[in-house]
N, C-alpha and C positions, 0 to 999 in steps of 0.2 A: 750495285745490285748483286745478292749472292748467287751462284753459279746455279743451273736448275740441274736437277739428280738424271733428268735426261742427258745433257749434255754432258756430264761428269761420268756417265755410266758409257757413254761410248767414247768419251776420248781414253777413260785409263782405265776402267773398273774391270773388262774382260777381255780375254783372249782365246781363239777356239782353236781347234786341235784335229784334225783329220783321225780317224778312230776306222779300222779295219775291225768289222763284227765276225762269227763265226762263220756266217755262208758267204762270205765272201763282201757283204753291204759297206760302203762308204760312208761312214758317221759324221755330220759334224757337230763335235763336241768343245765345250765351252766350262769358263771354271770364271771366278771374281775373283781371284787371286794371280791374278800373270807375274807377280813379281815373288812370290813366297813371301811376303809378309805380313797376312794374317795371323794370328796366336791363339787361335782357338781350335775346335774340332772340326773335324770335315764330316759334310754331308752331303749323301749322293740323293740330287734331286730328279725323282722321277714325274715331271713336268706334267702338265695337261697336254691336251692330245694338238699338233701342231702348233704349241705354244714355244715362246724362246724365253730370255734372260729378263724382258723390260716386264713382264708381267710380276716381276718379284722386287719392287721398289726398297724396300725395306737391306735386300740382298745384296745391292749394289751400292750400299753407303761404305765408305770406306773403314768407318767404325764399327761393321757389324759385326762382328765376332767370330764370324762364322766362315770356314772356305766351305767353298761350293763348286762341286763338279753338278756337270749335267751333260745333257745330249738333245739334239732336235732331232725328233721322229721318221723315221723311214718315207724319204720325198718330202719334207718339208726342212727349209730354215735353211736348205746348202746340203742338208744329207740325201745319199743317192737315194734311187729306186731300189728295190732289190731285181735280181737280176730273174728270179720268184714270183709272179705278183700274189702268188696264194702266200708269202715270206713277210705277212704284214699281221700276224695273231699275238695275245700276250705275250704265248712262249717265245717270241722273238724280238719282241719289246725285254724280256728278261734277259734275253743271252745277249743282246746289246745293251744293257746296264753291265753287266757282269766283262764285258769287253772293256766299256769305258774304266770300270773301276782296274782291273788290270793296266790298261793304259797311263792309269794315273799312281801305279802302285799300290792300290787302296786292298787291304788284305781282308778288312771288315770295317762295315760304319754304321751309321747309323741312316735309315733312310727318309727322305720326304720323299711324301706325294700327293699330288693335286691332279682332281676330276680324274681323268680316266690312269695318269699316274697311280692312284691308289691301287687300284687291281693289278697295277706291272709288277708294285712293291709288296705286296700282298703274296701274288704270287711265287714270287725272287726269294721269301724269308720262308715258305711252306717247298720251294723246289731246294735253297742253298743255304739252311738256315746257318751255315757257319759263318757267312759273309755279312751277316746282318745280326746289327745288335740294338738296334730297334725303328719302331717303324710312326711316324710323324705326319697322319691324314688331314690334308686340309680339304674339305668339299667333295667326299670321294666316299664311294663305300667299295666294300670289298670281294667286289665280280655282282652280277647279273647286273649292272648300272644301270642299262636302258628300261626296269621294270621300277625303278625307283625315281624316274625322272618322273615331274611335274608335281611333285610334293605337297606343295600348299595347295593344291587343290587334293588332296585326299582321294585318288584314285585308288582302285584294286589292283595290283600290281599286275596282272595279267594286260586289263586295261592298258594301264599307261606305259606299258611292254609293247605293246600292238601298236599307240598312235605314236610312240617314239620313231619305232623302226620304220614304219611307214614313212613319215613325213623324212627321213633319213636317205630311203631308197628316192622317193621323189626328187630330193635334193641331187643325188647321185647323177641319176637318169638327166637332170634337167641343166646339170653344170654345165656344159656348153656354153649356155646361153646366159648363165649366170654370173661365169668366172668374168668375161670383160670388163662387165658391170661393176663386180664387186671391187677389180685389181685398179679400178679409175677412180673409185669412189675417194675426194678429198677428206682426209684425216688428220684432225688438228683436235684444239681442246672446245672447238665448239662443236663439233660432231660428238667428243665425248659427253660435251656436253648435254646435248641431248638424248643419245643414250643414256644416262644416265636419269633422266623424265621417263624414260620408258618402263620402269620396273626390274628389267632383265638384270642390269646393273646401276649400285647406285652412286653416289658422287665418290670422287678420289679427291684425296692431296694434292694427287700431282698428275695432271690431265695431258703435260707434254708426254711424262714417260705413258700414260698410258694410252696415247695416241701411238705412240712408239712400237707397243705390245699390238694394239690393233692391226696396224697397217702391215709390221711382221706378220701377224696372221694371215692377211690378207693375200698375200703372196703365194700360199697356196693354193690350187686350182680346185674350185670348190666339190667336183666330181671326183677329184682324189683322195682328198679329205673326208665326204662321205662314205669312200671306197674303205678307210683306215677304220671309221667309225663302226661299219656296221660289221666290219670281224671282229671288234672288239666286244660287237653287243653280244655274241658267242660265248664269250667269257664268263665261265658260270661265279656262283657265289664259291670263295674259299672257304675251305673247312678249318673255320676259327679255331677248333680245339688242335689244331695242329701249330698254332701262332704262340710261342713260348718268351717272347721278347716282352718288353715293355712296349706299348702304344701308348698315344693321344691322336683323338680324333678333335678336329675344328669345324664346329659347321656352320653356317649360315640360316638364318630362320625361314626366308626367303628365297632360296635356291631352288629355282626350279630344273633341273639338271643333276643333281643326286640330293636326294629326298633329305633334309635333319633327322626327322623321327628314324629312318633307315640307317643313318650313322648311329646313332644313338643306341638301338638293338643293336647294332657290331659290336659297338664300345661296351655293353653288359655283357656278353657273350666271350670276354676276351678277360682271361685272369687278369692280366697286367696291367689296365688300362683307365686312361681318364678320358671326360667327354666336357666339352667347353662348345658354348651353342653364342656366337654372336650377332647385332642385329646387321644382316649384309645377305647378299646375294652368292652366287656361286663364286662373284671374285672378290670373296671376303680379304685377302692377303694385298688386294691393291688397293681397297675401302679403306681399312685397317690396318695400313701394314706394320703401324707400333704395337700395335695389340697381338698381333698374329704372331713377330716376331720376339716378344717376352713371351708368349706362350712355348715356341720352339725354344727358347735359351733355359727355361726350366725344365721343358723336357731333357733338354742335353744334360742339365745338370743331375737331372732322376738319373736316369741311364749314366752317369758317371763315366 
């Protein structure tokens, strides 16, 4: 019976890295490469918002082509608190990319980002554009996110800005009573499986590794997590015309969590760039992840 990509992804595929940010924060960062011998290009992935490694199946084959640095967010995955709790905004999600890539020697690359990633990376190429030589949007647009959530329903962005953050704050206020619940809840592939009946997200390949991603997620305390969220929903839209790199946006037709049509206007709005719309939900990349990742290896290959 061949090895399952979960089991392969945590016996050899990564290794993580204690990372010192500028004000002082505890990083724990992570790469799919522990041994250098990948032969392709490196790319610094700026993750979804308390997301880690198993949610990117595709990244953790040993033939992907691609090394991967990353990082897990401020109190999630092993990384500290900040010693700050107001030390949780984009612009510190950016100076902790910018630490990790130092960490890792990285002078400039090219970057991914997924859901609220995208605005870190967005950010990071309009505050450092020397470091970035181009940018790789999977399910993400580029700042106000919480006005673009709930998409397929066609709301007014104001709208779906209002019952976003709302139902965010309530989450917040309510974690308490929530987190036990959530940090007990059994996660296997029959739980994904049924999420995956839900809408929210739809079937994977491989329901072990994304039992994997979930239950990582889970580990986070859910009122901290919302606490991470709603400074992020802060985050205004970036001023595209200041974005000189190559882009591709990936979206999801179904994603309720950053709108397609709202990727779509980025991706016209942006000299360089291409827009690819597939049928998946916000985690297009672990729906998909062959398709997801021939879309990033041509982009590598545009950007040269």
């Amino acid at each position: 019976m061949p090895t399952s990509p979960a089991r392969a992804a945590t016996a050899a595929s990564l290794v993580y890295h204690d990372v010192l940010s500028d004000d002082g924060t505890v990083l724990r960062a992570w790469t799919n490469d522990p041994d250098g011998l990948i032969d392709g290009p490196t790319v610094v992935l700026c993750n979804g918002l308390g997301t880690g490694p198993f949610a990117w199946p595709a990244l953790l084959r040993p033939d992907c082509g691609v090394r991967v640095v990353s990082w897990n967010h401020r109190g999630t995955g092993g990384s500290d608190r900040p010693a700050d709790p107001s030390h949780i905004e984009i612009e510190h999600f950016v100076e902790d990319g910018l630490s990790v890539m130092d960490h890792f020697g990285i002078d400039n690359a090219v970057l991914m980002g997924w859901s609220m990633g995208v605005n870190t990376m967005f950010e990071m190429a309009v505050r450092n554009p020397e470091r970035v030589r181009g940018l790789f949007a999977v399910a993400g647009v580029p700042g106000d996110t919480f006005a673009t959530m709930l998409g397929p329903l066609r709301l007014p962005h104001p709208v779906a800005r209002a019952i976003a953050v709302n139902i965010t704050r309530g989450l917040r206020y309510g974690g308490w009573a929530l987190t036990p619940i959530a940090s007990r809840l059994p996660i296997g592939p029959r739980a994904i499986d049924l999420l995956s009946r839900t809408g929210f997200m739809f079937r994977v390949p491989d329901p072990d590794l994304a039992a994997l991603a979930v239950s990582e997620f889970l580990t986070t305390p859910i009122g901290w997590y919302m606490q991470l969220a709603l400074s992020t929903s802060r985050h205004a839209r970036v001023p595209l015309s200041r974005v000189t790199v190559p882009c591709a946006f990936v979206a999801g037709t179904y994603d309720i969590l950053a709108g397609a049509r709202d990727m779509a206007t980025a991706a016209h709005r942006v000299r360089d760039a291409s827009y690819s719309e597939l049928r998946g939900t916000h985690f297009i990349q672990m729906e998909q992840p062959a398709v997801v990742h021939q879309l990033l290896v041509e982009f590598l290959a545009r950007v040269g």
